[in-house]
N, C-alpha and C positions, 0 to 999 in steps of 0.2 A: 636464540633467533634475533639479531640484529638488522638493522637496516643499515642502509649508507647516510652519511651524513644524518644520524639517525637526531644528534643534538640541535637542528638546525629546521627538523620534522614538526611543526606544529599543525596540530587535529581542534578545529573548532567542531563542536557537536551541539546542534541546534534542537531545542526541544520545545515544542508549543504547547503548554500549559490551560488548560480547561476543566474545570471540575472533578477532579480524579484526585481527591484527598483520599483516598482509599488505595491508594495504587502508587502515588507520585514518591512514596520515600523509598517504595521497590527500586522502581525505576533509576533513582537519582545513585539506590546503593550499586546496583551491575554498572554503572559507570563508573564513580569511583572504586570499586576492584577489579578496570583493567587492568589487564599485566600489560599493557599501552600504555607510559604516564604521562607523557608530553601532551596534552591536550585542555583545551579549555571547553569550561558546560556554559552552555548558554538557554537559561532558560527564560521563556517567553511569556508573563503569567497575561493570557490576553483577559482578564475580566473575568474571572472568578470569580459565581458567586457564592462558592462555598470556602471551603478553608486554603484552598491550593496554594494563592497568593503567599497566604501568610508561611506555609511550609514551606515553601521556596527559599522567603526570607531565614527561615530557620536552619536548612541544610545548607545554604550560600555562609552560614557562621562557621561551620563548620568545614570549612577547606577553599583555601585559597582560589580553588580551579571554576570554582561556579561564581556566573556572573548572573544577576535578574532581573530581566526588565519586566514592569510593569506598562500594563498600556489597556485601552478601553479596546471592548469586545470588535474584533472585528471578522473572527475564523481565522480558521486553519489556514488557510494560503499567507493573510495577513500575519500572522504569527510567525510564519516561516521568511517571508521577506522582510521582516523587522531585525530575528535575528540575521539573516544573512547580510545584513547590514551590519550590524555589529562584529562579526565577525573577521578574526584575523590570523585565521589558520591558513595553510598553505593546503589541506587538505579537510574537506567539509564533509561533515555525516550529518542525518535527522535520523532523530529518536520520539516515536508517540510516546505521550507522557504515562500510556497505560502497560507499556510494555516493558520486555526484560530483554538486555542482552548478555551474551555468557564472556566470560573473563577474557580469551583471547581472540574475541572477534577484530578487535579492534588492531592488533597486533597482529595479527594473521593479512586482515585485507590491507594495511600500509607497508608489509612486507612487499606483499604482490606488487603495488604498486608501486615501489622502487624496484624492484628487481625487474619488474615488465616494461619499466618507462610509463605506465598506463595511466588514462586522465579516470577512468573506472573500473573499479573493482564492486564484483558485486555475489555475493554470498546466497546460501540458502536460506530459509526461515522452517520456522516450528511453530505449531500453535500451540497453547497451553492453559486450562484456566485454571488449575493448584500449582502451588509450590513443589511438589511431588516431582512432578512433571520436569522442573527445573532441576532436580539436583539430580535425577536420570541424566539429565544432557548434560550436565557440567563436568561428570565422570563420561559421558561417552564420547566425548571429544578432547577433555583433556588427553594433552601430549601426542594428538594425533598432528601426523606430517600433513604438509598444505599441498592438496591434490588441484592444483589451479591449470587453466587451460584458455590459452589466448587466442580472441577469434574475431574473425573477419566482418562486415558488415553485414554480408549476407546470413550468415552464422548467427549472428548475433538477433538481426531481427526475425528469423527462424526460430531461433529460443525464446524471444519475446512476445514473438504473437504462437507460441506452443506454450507458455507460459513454463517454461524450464528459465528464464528470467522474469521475475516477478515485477507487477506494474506499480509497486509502491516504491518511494525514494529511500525509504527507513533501513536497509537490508544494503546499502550500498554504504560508496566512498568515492569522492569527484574531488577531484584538481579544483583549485578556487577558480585556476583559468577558465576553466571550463563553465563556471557557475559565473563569472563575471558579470554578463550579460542575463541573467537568467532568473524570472522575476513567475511567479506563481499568478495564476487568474485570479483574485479575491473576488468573493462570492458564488465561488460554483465549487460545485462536487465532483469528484472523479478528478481531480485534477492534475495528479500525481499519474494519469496514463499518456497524455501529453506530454507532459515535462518530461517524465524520461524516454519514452519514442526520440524526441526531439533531441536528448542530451546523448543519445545511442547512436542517434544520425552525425552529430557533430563530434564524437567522440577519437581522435584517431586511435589509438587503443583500448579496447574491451577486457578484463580479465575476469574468468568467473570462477569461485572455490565452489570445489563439492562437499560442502559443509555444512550445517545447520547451525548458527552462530546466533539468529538474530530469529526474537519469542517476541511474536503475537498472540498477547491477550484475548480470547474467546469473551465476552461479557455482553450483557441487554447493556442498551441505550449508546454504546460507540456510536458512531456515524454510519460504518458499513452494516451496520444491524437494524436500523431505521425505519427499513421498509420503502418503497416506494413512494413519491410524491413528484410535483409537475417537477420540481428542481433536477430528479432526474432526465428531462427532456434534453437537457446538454449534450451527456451521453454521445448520441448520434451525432452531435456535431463535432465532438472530438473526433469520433473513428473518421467521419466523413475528411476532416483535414487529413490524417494519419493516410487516406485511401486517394487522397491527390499526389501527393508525395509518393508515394507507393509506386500508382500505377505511374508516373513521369519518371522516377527515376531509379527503380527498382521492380520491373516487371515480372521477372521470375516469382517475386514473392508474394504474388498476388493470390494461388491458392491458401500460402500460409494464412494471407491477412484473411480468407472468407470466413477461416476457423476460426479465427478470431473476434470478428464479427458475429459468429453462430453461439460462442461463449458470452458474449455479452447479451446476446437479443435474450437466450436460455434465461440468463441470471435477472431483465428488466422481465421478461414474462412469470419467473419462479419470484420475482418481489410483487408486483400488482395480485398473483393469484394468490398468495398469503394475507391479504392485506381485509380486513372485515368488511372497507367500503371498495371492494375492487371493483364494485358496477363502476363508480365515481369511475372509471379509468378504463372502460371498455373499449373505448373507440383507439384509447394507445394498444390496449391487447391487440387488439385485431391489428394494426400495422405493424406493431412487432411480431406476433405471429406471422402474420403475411412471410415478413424476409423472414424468419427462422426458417420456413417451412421450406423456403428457396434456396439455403444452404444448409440445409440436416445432412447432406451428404457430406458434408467438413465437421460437422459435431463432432462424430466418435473419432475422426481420424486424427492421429498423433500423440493424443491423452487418452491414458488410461482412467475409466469411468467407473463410479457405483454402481451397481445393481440397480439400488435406486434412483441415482442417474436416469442412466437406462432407458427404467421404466418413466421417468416425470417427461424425460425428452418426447418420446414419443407421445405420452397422454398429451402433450403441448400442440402438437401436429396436428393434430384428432379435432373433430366439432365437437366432442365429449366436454374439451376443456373453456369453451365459451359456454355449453349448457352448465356445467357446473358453475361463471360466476353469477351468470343469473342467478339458478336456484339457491345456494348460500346468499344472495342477497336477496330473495325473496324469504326467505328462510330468517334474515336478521331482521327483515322488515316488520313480517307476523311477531316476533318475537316482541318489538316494540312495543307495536300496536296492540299486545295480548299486555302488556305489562301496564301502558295506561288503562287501558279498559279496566284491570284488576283493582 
């Protein structure tokens, strides 16, 4: 599998480093054994304060292709606009430092992208948390043909707020062109569902493989594992930008975006109700409840749901699920209080 002008193809691949010495030399190895080689690692050590730093420097000895900047904490968005500074690929990918990709992702999505002309390319993902799990995928994909399919605007944000296109950057591939202009929010969360909404809208060509290529780590303490707090309050103000745009210049796709909307309110009401101090956050329950309740009719439609799905959707709907955080917080309170007393 060749590309055109394949010597002249360089892949800058940006990776933001934070505390994942446990994980960071997986990471660093699925890069270096793509069957992709023209590419450079760039990685971001933003302020690690545990070993990560120093393994960076240690893997960067070992092969030309890794460059590492060090630099003081500032998050994920700022890690990602540091390297995208540095960077001097003709074709840009991001890699979470906890993650694995398999041998020919990366060769599979810059294929597409010359053969399609396309400023994106954007693949499936797996999640995974053993090794196991990876070397299932790396035989189920090996030598399989690239089942890729190129699509329209409409199409496109149809698969994106159906989530048949995923709202993370990690799983893709963009033309520098295209990322030129294109600078991350530092200091907020979610901020990868903007950016590529946005990068989907200015995209003139889309390509998507039906492939699983690119392994997300399942692990406690990630970012998306967190839990709930006010910083999720953003949130709303992304989709709310995403629903101006929307409804001014893409009408038709407005029941897509409700579902959209209804997957996200589900996921901020299924973090506050997991959460020990979810009284602390009642009055957001109850606003997000409110609009869930106002689109459950777009919940189940177009994804396929759990059982348990399902069942939490609905318990969500119900005044069951505001008496419940009462009493579990009634329920942690005596618990305290029974603990000094003792």
């Amino acid at each position: 599998m060749q590309t055109e002008n394949e010597n002249k193809i360089t892949l800058s691949i940006i990776v933001p480093v934070y505390n994942v010495e446990k994980y960071l030399e997986d990471c660093v190895e699925s890069l270096l054994n793509q069957t992709y080689q023209n590419y450079e690692i760039i990685l971001v050590d933003d302020g690690s304060t545990d070993s990560s730093g120093k393994i960076c420097d240690i893997v960067a000895e070992s092969s030309s292709k890794i460059k590492v900047i060090h630099k003081e904490n500032g998050g994920l968005s700022s890690a990602r606009n540091t390297g995208l500074r540095a960077a001097r690929g003709r074709y840009i990918g991001f890699v979470d430092s906890d993650d694995y990709i398999l041998p020919t992702m990366y060769e599979k999505l810059i294929y597409s992208m010359s053969r399609y002309k396309a400023q994106i390319v954007s693949c499936q993902y797996f999640t995974f948390c053993t090794n196991d799990i990876l070397k299932e995928k790396v035989v189920e994909t090996k030598g399989n043909r690239i089942q890729g399919k190129f699509c329209d605007k409409q199409e496109i944000f149809k698969f994106f707020f159906t989530h048949r296109i995923s709202e993370s950057v990690c799983d893709k591939i963009y033309s520098a062109e295209l990322l030129k202009n294109c600078r991350f929010s530092e200091g907020e969360i979610n901020e990868d569902t903007n950016v590529i909404f946005h990068l989907l809208e200015k995209s003139s060509k889309t390509v998507i493989i039906y492939q699983e290529l690119y392994g997300y780590r399942t692990r406690q303490g990630s970012i998306t594992k967190s839990g709930y707090s006010d910083n999720f309050k953003i949130v709303e103000t992304h989709l709310n930008e995403i629903k101006r745009i929307i409804i001014q210049r893409y009408p038709e796709m407005v029941p897509y975006l409700k579902h959209f909307y209804s997957v996200h309110y589900f996921c901020l009401l299924n973090g506050i109700l997991h959460l020990e101090s979810s009284r602390k956050y009642l009055e957001d329950y109850k606003i997000y409840r409110r609009k869930f309740k106002q689109l459950f009719k777009f919940f189940y439609k177009w994804e396929k749901r759990s059982i348990k799905e399902y069942i939490l959707g609905f318990f969500l709907i119900s005044p069951l699920s505001l008496i419940y955080i009462i009493y579990t917080t009634l329920q942690l309170f005596h618990k305290k209080i029974s603990y000094r007393t003792f």
